[in-house]
Biopython code that builds the backbone (N, CA, C, O; Angstrom):
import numpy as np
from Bio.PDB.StructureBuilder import StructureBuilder

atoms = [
    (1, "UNK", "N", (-163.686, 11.442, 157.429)),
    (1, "UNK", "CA", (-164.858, 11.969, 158.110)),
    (1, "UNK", "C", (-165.484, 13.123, 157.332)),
    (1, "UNK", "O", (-166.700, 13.233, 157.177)),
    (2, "UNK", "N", (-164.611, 13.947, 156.869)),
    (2, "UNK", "CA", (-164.867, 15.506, 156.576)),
    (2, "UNK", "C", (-166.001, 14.840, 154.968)),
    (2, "UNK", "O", (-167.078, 15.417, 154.814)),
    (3, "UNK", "N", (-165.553, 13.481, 153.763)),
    (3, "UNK", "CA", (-166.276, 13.237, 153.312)),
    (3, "UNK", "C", (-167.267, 12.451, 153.545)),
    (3, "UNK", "O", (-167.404, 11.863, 152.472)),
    (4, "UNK", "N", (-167.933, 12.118, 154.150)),
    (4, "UNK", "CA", (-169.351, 11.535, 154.866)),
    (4, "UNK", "C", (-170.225, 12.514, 155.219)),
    (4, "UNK", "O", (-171.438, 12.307, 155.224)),
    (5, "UNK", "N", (-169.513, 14.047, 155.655)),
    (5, "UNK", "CA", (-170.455, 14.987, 155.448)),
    (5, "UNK", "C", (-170.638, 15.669, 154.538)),
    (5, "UNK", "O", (-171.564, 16.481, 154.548)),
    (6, "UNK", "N", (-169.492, 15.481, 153.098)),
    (6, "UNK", "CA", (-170.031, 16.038, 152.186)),
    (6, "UNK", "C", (-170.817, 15.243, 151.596)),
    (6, "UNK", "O", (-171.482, 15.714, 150.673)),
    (7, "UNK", "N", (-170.921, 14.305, 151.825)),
    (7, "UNK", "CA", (-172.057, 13.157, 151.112)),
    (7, "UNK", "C", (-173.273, 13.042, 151.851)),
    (7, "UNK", "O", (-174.253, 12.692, 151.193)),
    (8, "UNK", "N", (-173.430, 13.257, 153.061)),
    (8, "UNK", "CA", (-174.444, 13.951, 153.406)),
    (8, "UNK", "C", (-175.020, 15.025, 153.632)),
    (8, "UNK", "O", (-176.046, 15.037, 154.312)),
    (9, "UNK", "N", (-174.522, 16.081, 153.148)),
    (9, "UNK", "CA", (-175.218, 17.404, 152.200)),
    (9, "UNK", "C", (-175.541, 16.782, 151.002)),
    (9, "UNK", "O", (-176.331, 17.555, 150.459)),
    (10, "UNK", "N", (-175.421, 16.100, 150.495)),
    (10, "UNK", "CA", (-175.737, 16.219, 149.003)),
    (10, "UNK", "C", (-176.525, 15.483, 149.111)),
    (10, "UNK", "O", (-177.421, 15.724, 148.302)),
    (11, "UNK", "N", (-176.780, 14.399, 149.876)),
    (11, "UNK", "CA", (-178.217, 13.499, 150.074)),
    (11, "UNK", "C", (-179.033, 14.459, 151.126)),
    (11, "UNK", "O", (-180.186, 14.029, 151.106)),
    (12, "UNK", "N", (-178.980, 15.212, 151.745)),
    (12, "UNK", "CA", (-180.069, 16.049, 152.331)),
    (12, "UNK", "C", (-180.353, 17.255, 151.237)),
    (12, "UNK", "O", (-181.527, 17.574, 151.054)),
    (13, "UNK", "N", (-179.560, 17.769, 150.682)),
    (13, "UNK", "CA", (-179.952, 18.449, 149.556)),
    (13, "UNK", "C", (-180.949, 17.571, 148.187)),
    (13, "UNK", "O", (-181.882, 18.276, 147.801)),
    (14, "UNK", "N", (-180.860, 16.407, 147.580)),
    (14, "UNK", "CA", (-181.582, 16.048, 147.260)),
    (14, "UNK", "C", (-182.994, 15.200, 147.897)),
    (14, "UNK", "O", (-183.857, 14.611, 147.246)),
    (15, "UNK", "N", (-182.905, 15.342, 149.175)),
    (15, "UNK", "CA", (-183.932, 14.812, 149.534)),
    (15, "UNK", "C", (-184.967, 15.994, 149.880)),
    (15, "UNK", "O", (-186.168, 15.750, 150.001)),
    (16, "UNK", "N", (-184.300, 17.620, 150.071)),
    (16, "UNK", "CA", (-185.275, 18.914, 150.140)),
    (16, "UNK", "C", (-185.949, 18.870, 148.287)),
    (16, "UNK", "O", (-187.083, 18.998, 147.826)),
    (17, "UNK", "N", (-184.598, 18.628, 147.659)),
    (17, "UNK", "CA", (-185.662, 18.842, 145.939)),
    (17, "UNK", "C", (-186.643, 17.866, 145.323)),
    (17, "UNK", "O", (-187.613, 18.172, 144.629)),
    (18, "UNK", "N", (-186.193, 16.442, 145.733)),
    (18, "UNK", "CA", (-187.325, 15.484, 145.745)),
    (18, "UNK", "C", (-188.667, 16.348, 146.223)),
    (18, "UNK", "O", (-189.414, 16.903, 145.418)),
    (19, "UNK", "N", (-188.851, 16.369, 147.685)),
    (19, "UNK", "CA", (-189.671, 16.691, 148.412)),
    (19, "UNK", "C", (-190.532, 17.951, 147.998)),
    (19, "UNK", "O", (-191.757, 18.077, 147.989)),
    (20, "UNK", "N", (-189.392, 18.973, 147.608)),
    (20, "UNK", "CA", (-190.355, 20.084, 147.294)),
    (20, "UNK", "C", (-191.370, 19.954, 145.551)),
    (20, "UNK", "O", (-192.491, 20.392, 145.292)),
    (21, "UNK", "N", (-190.526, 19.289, 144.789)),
    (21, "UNK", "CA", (-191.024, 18.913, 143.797)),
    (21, "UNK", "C", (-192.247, 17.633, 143.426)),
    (21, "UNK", "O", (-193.173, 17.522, 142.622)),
    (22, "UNK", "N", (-191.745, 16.929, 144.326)),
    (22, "UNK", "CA", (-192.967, 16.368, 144.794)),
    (22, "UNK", "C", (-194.572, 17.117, 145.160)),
    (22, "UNK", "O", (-195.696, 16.770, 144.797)),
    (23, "UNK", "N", (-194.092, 18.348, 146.087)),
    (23, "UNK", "CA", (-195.053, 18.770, 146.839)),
    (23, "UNK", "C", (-195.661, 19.707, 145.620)),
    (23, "UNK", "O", (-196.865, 19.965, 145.608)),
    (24, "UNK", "N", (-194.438, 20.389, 144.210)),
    (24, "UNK", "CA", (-195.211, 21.366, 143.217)),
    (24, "UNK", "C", (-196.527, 20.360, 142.377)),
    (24, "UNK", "O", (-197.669, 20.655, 142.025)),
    (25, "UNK", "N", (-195.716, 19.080, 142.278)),
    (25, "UNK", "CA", (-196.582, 18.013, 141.504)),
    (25, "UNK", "C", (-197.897, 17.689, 142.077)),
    (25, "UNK", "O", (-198.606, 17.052, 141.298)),
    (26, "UNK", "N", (-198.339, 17.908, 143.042)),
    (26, "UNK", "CA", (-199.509, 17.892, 144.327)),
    (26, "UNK", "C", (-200.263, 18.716, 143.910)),
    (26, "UNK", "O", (-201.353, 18.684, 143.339)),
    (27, "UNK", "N", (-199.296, 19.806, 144.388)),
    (27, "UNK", "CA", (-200.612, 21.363, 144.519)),
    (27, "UNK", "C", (-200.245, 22.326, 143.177)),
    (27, "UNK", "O", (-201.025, 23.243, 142.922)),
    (28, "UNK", "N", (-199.422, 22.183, 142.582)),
    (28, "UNK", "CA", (-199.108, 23.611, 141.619)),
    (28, "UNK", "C", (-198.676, 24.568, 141.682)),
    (28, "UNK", "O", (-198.510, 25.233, 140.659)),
    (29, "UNK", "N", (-198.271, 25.087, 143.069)),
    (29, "UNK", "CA", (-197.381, 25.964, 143.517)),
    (29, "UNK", "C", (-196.085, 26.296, 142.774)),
    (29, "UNK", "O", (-194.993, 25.730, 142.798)),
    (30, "UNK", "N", (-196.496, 27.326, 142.137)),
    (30, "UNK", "CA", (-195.197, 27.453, 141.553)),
    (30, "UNK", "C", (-193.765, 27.860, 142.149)),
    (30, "UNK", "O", (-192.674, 27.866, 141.578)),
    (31, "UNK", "N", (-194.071, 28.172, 143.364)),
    (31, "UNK", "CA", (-193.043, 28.264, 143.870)),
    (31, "UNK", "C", (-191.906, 27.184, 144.525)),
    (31, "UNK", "O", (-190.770, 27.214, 145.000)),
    (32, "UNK", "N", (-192.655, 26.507, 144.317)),
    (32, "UNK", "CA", (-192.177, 24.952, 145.076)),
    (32, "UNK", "C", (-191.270, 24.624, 143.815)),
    (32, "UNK", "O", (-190.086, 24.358, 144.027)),
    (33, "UNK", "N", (-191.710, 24.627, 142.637)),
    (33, "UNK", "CA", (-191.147, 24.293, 141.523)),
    (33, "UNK", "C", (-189.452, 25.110, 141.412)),
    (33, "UNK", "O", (-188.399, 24.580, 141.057)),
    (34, "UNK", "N", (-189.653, 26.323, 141.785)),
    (34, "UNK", "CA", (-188.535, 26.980, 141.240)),
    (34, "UNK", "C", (-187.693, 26.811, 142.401)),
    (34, "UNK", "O", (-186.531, 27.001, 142.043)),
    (35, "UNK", "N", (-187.765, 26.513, 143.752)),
    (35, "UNK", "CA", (-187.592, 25.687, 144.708)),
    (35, "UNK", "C", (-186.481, 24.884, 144.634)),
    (35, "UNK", "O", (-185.283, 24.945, 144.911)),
    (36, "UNK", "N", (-187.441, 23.948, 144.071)),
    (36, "UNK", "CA", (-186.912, 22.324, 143.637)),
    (36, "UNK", "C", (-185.942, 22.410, 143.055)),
    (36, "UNK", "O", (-184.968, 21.754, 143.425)),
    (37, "UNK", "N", (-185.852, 23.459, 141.661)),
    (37, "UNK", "CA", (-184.709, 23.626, 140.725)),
    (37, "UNK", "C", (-183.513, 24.286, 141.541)),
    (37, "UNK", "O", (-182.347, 24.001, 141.269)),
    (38, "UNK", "N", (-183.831, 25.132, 142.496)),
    (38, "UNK", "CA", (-182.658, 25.257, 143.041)),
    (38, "UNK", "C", (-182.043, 24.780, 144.081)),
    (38, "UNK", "O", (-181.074, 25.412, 144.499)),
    (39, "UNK", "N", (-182.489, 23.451, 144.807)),
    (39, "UNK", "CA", (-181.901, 22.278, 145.361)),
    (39, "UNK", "C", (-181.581, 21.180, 144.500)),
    (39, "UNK", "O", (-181.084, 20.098, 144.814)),
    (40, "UNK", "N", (-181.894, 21.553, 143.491)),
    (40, "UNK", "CA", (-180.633, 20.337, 142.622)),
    (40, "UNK", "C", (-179.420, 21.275, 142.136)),
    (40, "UNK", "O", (-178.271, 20.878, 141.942)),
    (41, "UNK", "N", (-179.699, 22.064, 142.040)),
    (41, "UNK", "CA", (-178.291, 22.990, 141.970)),
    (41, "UNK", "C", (-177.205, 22.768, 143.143)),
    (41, "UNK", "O", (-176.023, 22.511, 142.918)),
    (42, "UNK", "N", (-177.765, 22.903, 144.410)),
    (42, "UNK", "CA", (-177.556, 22.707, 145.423)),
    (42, "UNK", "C", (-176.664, 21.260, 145.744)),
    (42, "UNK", "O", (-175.513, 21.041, 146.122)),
    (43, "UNK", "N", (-178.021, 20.274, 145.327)),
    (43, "UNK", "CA", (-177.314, 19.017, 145.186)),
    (43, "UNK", "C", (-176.000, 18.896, 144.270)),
    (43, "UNK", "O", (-174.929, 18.770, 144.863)),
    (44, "UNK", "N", (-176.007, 18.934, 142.374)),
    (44, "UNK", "CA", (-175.186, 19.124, 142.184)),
    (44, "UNK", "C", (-173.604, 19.964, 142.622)),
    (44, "UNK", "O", (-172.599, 19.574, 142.028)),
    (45, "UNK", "N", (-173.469, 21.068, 143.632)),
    (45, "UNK", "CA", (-172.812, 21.533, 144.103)),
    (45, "UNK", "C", (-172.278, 20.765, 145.145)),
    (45, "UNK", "O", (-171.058, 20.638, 145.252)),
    (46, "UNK", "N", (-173.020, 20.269, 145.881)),
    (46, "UNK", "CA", (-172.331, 19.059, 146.931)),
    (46, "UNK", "C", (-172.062, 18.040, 145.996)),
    (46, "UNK", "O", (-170.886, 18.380, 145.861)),
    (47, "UNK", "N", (-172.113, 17.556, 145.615)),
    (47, "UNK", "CA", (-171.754, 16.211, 144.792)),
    (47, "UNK", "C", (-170.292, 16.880, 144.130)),
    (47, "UNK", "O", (-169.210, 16.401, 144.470)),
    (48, "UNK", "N", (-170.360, 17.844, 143.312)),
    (48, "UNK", "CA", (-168.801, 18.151, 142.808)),
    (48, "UNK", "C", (-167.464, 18.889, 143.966)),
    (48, "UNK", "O", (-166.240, 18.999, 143.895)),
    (49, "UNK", "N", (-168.628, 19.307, 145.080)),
    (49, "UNK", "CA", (-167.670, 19.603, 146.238)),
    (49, "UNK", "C", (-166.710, 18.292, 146.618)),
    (49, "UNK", "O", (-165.483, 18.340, 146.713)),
    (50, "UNK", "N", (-167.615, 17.009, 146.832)),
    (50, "UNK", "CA", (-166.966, 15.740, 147.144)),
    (50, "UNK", "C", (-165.871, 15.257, 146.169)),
    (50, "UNK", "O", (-164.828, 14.672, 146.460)),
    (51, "UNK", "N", (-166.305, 15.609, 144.998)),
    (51, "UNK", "CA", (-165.407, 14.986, 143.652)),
    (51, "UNK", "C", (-164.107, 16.552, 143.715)),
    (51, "UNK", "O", (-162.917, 16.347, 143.478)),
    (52, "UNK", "N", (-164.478, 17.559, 143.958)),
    (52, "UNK", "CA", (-163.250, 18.325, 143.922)),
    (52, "UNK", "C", (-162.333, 17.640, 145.266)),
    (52, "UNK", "O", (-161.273, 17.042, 145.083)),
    (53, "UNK", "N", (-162.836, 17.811, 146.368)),
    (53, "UNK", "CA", (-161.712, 17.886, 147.511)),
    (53, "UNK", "C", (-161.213, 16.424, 148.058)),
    (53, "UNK", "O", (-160.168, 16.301, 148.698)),
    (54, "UNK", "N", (-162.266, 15.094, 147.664)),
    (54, "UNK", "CA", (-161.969, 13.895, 147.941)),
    (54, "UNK", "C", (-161.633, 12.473, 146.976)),
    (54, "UNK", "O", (-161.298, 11.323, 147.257)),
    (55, "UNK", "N", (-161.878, 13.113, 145.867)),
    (55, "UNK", "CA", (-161.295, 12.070, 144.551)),
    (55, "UNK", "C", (-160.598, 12.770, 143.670)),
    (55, "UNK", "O", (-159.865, 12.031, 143.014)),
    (56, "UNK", "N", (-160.486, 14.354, 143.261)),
    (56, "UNK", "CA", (-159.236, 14.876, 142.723)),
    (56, "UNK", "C", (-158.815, 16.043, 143.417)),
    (56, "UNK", "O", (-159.084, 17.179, 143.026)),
    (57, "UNK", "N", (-158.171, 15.789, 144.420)),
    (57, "UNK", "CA", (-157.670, 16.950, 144.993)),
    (57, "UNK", "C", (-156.543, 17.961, 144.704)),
    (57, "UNK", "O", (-156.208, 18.892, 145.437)),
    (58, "UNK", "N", (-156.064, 17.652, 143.625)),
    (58, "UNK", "CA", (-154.957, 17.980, 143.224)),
    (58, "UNK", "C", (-155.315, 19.012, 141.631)),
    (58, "UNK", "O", (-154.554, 19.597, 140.860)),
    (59, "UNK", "N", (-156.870, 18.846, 141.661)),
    (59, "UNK", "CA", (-157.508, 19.654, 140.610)),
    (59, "UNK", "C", (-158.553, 20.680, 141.133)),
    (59, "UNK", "O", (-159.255, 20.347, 142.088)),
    (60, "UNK", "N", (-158.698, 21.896, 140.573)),
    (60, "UNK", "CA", (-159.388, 22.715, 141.408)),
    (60, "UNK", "C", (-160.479, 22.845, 140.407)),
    (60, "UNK", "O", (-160.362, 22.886, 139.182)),
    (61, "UNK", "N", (-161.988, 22.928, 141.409)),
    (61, "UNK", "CA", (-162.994, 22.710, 140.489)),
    (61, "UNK", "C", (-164.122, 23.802, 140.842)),
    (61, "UNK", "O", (-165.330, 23.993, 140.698)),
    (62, "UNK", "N", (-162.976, 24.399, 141.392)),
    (62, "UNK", "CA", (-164.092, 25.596, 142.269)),
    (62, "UNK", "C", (-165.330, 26.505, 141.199)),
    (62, "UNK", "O", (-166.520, 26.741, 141.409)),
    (63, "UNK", "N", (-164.672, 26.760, 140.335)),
    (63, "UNK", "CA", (-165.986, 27.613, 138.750)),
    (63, "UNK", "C", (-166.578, 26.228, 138.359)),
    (63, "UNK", "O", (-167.594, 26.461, 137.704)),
    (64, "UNK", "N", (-166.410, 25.071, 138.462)),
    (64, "UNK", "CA", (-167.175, 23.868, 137.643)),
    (64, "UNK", "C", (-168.262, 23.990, 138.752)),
    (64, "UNK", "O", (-169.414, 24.183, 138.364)),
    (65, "UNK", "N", (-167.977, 23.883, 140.350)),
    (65, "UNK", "CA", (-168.753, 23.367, 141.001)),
    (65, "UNK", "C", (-169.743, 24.463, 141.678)),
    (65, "UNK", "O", (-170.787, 24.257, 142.297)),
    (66, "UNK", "N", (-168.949, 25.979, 141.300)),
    (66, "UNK", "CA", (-169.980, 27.041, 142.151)),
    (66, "UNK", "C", (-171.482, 27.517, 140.454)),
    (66, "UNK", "O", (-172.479, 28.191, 140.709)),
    (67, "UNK", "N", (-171.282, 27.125, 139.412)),
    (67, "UNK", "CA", (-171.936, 27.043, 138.171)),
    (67, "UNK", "C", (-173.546, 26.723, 138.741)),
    (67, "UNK", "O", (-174.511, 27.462, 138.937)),
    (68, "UNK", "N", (-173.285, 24.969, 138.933)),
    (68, "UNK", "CA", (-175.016, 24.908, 139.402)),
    (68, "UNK", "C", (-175.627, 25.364, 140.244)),
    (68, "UNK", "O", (-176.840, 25.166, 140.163)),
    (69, "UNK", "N", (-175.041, 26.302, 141.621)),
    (69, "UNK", "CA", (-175.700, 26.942, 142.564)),
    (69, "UNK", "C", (-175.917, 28.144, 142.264)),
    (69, "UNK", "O", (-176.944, 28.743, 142.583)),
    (70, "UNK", "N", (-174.925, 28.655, 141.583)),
    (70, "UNK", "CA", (-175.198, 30.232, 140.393)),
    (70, "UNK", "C", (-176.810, 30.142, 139.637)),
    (70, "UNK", "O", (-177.669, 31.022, 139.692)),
    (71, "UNK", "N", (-176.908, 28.869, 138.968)),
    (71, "UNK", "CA", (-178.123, 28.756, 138.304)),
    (71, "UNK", "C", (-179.172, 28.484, 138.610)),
    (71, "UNK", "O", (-180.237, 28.850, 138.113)),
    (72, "UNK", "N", (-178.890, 27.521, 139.828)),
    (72, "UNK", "CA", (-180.526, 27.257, 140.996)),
    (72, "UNK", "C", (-180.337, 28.306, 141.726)),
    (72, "UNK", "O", (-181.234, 28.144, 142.553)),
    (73, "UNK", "N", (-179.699, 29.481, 142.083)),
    (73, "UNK", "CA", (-180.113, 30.880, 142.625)),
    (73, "UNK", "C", (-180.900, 31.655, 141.913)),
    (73, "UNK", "O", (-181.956, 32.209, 142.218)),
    (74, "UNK", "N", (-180.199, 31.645, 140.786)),
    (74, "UNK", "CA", (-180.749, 32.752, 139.698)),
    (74, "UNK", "C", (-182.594, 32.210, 139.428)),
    (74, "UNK", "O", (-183.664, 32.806, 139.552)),
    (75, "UNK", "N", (-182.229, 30.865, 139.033)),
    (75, "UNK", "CA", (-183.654, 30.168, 138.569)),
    (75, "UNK", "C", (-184.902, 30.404, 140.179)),
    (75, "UNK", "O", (-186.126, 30.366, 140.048)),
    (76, "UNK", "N", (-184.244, 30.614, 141.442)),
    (76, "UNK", "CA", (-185.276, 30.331, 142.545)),
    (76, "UNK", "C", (-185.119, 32.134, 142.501)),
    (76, "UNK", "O", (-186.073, 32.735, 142.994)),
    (77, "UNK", "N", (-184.414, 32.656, 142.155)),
    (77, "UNK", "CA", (-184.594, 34.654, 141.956)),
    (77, "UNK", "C", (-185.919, 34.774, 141.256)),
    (77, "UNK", "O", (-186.974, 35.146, 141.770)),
    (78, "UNK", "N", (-185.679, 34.337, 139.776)),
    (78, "UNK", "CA", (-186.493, 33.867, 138.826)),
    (78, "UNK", "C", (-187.516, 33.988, 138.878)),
    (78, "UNK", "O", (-188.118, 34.837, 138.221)),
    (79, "UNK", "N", (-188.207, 32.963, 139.893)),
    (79, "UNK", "CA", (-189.542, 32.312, 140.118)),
    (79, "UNK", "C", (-190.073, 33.465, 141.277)),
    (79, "UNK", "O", (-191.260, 33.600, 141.576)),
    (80, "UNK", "N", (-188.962, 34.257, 141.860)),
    (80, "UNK", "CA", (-189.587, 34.933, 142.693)),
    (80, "UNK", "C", (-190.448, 35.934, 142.515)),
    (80, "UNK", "O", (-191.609, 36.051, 142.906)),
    (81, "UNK", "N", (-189.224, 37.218, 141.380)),
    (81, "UNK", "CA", (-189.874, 37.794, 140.878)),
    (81, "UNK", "C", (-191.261, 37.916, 139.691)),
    (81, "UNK", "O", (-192.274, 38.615, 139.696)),
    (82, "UNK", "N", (-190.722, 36.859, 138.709)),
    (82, "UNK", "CA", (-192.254, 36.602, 138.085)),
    (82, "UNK", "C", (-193.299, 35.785, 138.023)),
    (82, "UNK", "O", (-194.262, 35.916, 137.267)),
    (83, "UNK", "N", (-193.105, 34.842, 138.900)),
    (83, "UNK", "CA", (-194.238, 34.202, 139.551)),
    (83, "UNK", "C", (-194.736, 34.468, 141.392)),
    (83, "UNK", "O", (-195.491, 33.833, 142.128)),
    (84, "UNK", "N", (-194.015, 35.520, 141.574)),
    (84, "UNK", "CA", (-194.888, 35.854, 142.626)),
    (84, "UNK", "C", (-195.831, 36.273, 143.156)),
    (84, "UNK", "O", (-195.957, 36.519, 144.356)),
    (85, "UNK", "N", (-196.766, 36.427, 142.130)),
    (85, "UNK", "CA", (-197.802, 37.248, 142.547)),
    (85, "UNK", "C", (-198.932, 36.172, 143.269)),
    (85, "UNK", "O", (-199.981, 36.606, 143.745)),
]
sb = StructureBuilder()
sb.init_structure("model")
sb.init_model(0)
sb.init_chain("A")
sb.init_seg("    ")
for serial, (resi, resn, name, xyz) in enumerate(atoms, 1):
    if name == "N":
        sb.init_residue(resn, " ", resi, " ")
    sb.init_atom(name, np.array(xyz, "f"), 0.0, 1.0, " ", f" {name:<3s}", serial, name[0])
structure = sb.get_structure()
């Protein structure tokens, strides 16, 4: 059970970065863009959550898998400060 919801975080997480990236490709919003980049971080983070705790559990992947949400934070920080105006 516990993996069906990590597999559905990671498909609702890529369905917010689809969407928002979709929506930068529309209008130009740059904020949508830096957005987007940090729901695939997001996504990637659920996806290696599933592969740490439900196909190698016996391996700890905790720095592999907290990496891409480190970088879609930093990257949606990013966009805040210098494209916010």
């Amino acid at each position: 059970m516990a993996g069906l919801v990590y597999v559905l975080c990671a498909l609702t997480s890529l369905a917010c970065a689809v969407l928002l990236l979709r929506a930068y490709k529309q209008s130009q919003v740059r904020l949508l863009f830096w957005s987007g980049l940090c729901f695939i971080g997001f996504t990637l983070n659920n996806a290696l959550l599933f592969l740490d705790l439900k196909v190698f559990p016996d391996t700890d992947l905790f720095m592999l898998r907290s990496l891409p949400t480190l970088i879609g934070v930093l990257l949606l920080i990013y966009g805040l400060i210098w494209d916010g105006e």
